[in-house]
C-alpha positions as CSV (number, residue, x, y, z in Angstrom):
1,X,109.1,101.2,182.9
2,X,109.2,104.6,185.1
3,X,107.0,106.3,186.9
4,X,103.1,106.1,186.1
5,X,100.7,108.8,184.9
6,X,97.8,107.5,187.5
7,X,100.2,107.0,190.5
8,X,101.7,110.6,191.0
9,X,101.9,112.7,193.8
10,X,102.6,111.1,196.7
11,X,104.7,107.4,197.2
12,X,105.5,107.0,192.9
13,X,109.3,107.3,194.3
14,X,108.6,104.6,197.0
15,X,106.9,102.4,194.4
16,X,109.9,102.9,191.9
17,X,112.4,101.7,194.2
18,X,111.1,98.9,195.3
19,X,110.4,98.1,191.5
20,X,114.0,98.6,190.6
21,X,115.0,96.5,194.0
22,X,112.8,93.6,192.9
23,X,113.9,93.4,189.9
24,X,117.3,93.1,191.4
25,X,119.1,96.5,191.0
26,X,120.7,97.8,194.4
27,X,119.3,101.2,195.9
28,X,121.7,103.0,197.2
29,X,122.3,106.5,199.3
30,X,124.3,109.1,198.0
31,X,125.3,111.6,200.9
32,X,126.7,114.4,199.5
33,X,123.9,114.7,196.2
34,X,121.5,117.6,197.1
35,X,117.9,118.1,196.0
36,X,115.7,120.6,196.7
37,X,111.9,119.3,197.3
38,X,109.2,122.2,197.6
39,X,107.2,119.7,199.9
40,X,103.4,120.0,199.2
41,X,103.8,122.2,196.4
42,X,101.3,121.2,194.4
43,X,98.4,120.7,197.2
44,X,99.3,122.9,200.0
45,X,96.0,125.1,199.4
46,X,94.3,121.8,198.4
47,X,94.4,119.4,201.5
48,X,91.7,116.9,200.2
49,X,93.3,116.0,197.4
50,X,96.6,115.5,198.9
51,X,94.7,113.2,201.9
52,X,93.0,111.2,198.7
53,X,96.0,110.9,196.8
54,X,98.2,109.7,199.8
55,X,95.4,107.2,201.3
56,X,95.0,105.5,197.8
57,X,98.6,105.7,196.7
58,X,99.9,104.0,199.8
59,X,97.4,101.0,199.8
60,X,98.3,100.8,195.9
61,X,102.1,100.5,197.1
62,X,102.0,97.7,198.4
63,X,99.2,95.9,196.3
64,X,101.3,96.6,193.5
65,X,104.8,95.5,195.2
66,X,104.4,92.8,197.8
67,X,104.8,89.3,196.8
68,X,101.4,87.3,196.6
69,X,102.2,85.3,199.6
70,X,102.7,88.9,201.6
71,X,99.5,90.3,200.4
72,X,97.4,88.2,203.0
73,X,99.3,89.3,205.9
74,X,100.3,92.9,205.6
75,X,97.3,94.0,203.2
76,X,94.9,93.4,206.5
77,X,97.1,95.2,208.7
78,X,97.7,98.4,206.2
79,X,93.5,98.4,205.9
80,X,92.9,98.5,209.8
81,X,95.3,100.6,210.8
82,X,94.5,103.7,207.8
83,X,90.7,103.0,209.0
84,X,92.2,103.7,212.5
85,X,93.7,107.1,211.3
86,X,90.2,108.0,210.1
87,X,89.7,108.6,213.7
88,X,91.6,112.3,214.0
89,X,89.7,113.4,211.1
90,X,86.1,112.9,212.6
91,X,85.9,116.6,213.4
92,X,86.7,117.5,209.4
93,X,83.9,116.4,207.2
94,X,85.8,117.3,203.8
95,X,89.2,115.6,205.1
96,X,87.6,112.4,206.5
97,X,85.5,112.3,203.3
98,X,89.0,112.7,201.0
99,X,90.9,109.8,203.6
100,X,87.9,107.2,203.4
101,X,87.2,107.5,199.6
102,X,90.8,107.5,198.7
103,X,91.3,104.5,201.0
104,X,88.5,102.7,199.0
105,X,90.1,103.7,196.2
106,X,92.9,102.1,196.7
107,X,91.5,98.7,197.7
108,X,88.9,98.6,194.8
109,X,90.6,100.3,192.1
110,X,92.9,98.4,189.5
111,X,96.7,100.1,190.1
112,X,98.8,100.5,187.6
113,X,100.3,97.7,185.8
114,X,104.2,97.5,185.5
């Protein structure tokens, strides 16, 4: 399977290559194809969506993709250092509200399945 309807925006790519690596394709880097990316396209007059999408799309990343035995050790890590990045945002209620309930998110919420 592709991409996912419910994990869009923001690391899907990530999450697809390390899906096609796993299941023992070979990424590889082609220097002369161009793409054009219109970064933040889609959000750049919405910030809070693009700080919720990003906080529970990156703890998904790696709940979806590291091996069980991985999980114990780098899950921990991931958690305390996003709550640590909370820290900036302290002056922003609507940003630090969109980082902290997308990081939940992302530990309580069921990602997608592959």
């Amino acid at each position: 399977s592709g991409l996912f309807p419910d994990f869009f925006a923001y690391y899907e790519d990530v999450d697809l290559s390390w899906r096609l690596r796993n299941a023992g394709y070979t990424i590889v880097v082609t220097p002369r194809a161009r793409v054009k990316h219109i970064g933040s396209a889609t959000t750049s007059q919405n910030r809070p969506f693009f700080e919720w999408y990003a906080a529970r799309n990156r703890i998904w990343l790696f709940r979806r993709n590291l091996q069980l035995w991985q999980k114990p050790f780098v899950l921990p890590i991931l958690i305390v250092a996003r709550l640590l990045l909370l820290l900036p945002s302290l002056g922003n209620w609507e940003i630090l509200k969109a980082r902290a309930s997308g990081l939940w998110a992302g530990m309580v919420a069921e990602p997608p399945k592959f």
